[in-house]
C-alpha positions, 0 to 999 in steps of 0.5 A: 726381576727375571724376565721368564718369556724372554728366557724361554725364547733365548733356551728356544734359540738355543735348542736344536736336535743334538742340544736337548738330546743331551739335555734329556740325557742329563735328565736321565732320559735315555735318548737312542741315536735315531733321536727316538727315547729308549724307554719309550719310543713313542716319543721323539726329538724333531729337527727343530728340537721340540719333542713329540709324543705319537703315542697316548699323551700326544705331548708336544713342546720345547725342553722346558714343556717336557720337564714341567708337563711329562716330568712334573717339575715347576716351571721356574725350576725348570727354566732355571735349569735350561738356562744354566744348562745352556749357559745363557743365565746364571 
């Protein structure tokens, strides 16, 4: 069995700026050099790696949050993906 908090912590680990910057743009996120999204810059990528919406939604949250929260995927989909990604599951 999967222990999905423990994996969430390892992807948390593993996810500075640069990390989830590439891992939105394999999403198909367009992601500008200032770590800002091309689309919508009202979102941001912080040193830490969590992602900020200043904008409507007010979102905040790691890679995974994003993909399940703004993106709609499912949750075990979703760290399932980060974590292969990342190569810390396979």
């Amino acid at each position: 069995m999967i222990d999905f908090k423990a994996l969430r912590g390892t992807i948390k680990e593993k996810c500075d700026r640069d990390t989830v910057k590439e891992l939105l743009e394999c999403l198909g996120v367009a992601v500008r050099n200032d770590y800002r999204f091309k689309d919508n810059d009202s979102f941001s990528i912080n040193k830490d790696g969590t992602i900020k919406d200043f904008g409507s939604t007010d979102f905040s949250g790691d890679i995974v949050s994003f993909m399940i929260d703004v993106l709609g995927t499912a949750p075990r989909d979703a760290t399932e993906w980060t974590a292969k990604s990342l190569g810390v599951w396979e």
